[in-house]
C-alpha positions in Angstrom: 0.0 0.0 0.0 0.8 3.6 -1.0 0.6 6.5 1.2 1.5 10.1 1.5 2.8 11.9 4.6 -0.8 13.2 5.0 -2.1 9.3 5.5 -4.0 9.4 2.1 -3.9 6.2 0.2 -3.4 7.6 -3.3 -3.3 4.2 -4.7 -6.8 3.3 -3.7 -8.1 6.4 -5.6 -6.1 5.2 -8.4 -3.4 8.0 -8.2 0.0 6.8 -8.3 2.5 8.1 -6.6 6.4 7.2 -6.6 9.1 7.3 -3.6 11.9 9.5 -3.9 13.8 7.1 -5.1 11.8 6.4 -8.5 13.9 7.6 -11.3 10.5 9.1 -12.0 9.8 12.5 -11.1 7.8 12.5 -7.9 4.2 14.4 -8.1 4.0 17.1 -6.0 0.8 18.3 -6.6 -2.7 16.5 -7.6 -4.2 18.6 -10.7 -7.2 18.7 -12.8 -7.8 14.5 -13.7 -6.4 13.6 -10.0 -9.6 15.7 -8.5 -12.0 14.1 -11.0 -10.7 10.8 -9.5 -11.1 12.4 -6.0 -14.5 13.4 -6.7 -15.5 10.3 -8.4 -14.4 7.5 -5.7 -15.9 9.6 -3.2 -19.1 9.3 -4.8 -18.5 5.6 -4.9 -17.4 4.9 -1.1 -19.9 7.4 -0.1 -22.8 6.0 2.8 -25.8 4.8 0.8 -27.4 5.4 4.1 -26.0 9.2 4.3 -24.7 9.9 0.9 -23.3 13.6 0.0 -25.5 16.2 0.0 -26.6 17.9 -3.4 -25.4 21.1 -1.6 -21.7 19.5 -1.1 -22.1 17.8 -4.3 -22.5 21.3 -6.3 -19.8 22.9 -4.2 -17.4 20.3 -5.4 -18.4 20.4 -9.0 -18.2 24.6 -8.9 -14.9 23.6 -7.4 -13.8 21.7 -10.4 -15.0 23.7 -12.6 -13.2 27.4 -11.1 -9.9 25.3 -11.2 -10.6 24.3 -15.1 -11.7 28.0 -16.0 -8.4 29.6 -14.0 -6.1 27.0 -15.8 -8.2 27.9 -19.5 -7.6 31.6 -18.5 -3.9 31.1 -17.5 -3.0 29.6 -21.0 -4.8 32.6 -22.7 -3.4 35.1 -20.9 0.5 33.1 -21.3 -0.6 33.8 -24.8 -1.6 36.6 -24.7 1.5 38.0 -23.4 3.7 36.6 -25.7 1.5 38.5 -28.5 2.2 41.8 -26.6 5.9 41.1 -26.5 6.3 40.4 -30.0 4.2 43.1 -30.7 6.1 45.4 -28.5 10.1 43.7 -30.4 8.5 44.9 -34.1 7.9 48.5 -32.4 11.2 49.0 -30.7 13.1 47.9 -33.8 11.1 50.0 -36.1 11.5 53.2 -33.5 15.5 52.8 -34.0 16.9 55.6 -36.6 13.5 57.9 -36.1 12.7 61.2 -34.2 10.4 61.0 -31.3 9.1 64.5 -29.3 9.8 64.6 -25.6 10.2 66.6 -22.7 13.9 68.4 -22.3 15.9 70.9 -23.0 18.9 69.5 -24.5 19.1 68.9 -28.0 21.2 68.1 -30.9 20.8 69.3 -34.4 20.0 66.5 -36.6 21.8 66.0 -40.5 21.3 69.5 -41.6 21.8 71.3 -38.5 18.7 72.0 -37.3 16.3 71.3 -34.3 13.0 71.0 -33.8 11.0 70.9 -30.8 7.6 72.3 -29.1 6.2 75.0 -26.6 3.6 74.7 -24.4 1.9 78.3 -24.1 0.2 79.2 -21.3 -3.3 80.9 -21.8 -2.9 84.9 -22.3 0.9 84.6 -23.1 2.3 87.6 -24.5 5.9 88.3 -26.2 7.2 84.4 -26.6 10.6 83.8 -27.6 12.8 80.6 -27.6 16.6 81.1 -27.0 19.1 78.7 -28.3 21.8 78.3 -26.7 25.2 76.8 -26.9 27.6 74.6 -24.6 29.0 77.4 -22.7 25.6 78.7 -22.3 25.6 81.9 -25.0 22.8 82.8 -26.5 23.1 81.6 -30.2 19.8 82.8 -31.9 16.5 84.2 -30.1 13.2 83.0 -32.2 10.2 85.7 -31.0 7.0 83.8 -31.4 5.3 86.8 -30.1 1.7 86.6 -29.3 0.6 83.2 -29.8 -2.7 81.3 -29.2 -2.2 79.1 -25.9 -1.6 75.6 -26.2 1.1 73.6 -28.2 3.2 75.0 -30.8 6.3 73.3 -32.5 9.0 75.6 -33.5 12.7 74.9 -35.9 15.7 76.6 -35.9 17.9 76.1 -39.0 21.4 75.9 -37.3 22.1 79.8 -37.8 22.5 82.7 -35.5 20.5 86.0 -35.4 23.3 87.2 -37.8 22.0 84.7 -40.7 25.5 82.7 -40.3 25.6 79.1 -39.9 27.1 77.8 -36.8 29.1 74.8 -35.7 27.2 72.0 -34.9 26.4 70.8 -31.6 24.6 70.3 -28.8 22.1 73.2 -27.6 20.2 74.0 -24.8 16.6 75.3 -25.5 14.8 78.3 -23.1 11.5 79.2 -23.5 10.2 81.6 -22.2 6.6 84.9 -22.5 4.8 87.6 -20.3 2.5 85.9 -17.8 0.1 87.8 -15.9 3.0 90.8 -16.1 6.1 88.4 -15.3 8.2 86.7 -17.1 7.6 82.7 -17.0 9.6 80.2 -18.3 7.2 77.5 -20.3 7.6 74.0 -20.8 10.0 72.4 -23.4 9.6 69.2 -25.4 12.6 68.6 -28.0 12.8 65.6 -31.0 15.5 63.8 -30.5 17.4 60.4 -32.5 16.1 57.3 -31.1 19.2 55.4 -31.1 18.4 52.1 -29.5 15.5 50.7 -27.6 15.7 47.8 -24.7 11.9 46.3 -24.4 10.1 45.8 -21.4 10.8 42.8 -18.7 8.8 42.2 -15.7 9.7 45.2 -13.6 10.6 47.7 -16.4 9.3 49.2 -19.2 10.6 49.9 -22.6 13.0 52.6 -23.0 14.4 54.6 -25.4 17.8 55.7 -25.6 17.8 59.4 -27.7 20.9 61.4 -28.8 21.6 64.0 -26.4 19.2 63.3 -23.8 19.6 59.6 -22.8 17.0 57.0 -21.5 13.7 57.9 -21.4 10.4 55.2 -21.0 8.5 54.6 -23.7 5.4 56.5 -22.4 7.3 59.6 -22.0 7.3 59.7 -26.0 4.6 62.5 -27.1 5.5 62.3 -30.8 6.7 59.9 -33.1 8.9 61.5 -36.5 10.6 60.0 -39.3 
C-alpha cells in the first residue's frame, strides 16, 4: 500500500504516486484528472445510508470547474503576453533611426543642422521667444513667437544665429520663455530627439528609449513619433 505523509492512500483512488527514489519524477501536486478521480471515488465509497449532500455535491463540481476556467484563463493570458511582447520587439526595432518628441531641453541638431521641438503656451501669453543656446551657455539665436494662441506650438531653428550665419554643430540647450500675468515665466520644453536604441520591457521595467543627447527615457514619455 501507497501512502502520503498526510495518511491518504493515493493508490486506492487510483493516483499513483512514486518514492523518492523512482527515477520518475515525484508528483507534487494532484491537478485537474487527479480531482476528478477524488470526486468520483468519493461518490462511490460514499454511505448509501448518508450519501453527499446535493449542496456538497455542487460545491465540489463549482470547485472543479473554477480550477478548469483559471487554468483555461492562465493559458490565454501566457498567450496573450507573448503577443504583446512580440508586438512590442517589431515596435522597438522600427523606433530605431526615427525622431520622437519629448520633454527636455537638450538637443542636438539633426543632418542638416537643425532642431525642432515644441512650446507649451500658457493661456494669455504675450511676447514668446525661444533662446538657443550653446555649450557654454551663450545665447546663439532668439526666435520671437510673439503673441501666440495658448496651447502647443512646434518651432525649428535652422542651425544659424540672429546674424543669418551658420554655426558649428552641436549640442544646444533650449529656453522658453513669455509675459504671464506681467512676469516673465519660463514655459515647458519638449525637444525631438534620435532614437538610437530601444531595450523592451521585462517584468519590472518598461521599454525605453535611448535618444541622442538626452539619454533614456520610458517609452510612455514619448509624445511624438517622426521620421
Amino acid at each position: 500500500m501507497t501512502s502520503t505523509s498526510s495518511g491518504l492512500d493515493l493508490s486506492a483512488l487510483g493516483i499513483k504516486s512514486y518514492d523518492s527514489s523512482s527515477t520518475v519524477t515525484q508528483k507534487s501536486q494532484l491537478d485537474q484528472s487527479d480531482f476528478l478521480k477524488l470526486l468520483t471515488t468519493q461518490l462511490k465509497n460514499q454511505d448509501p445510508l448518508n450519501p453527499v449532500e446535493n449542496e456538497a455535491f455542487v460545491a465540489q463540481m463549482a470547485q472543479f470547474s473554477s480550477l478548469a476556467g483559471i487554468s483555461e484563463m492562465n493559458t490565454k493570458l501566457g498567450s496573450i503576453l507573448d503577443s504583446l511582447n512580440n508586438n512590442q520587439l517589431s515596435t522597438a526595432t522600427g523606433l530605431v533611426g526615427k525622431y520622437v518628441l519629448t520633454s527636455g531641453t537638450k538637443a542636438v541638431p539633426d543632418g542638416t543642422g537643425a532642431v525642432y521641438g515644441a512650446i507649451t503656451i500658457p493661456e494669455g501669453a504675450t511676447d514668446t521667444t525661444v533662446a538657443i543656446k550653446d555649450s557654454t551657455g551663450a545665447t546663439i539665436r532668439t526666435l520671437k513667437l510673439g503673441a501666440v494662441e495658448d496651447g502647443v506650438h512646434e518651432f525649428a531653428w535652422d542651425g544659424k544665429n540672429d546674424a543669418g550665419e551658420t554655426v558649428e554643430p552641436g549640442p544646444v540647450t533650449i529656453e522658453a520663455t513669455a509675459n504671464v500675468g506681467g512676469k516673465r515665466e519660463a514655459l515647458s520644453t519638449s525637444v525631438y530627439a534620435l532614437v538610437q536604441s530601444v531595450s523592451t520591457a521585462t517584468a519590472n521595467t518598461p521599454m525605453t528609449l535611448d535618444l541622442l543627447g538626452i539619454g533614456s527615457v520610458t517609452f510612455d514619455k514619448v509624445q511624438k513619433i517622426s521620421s
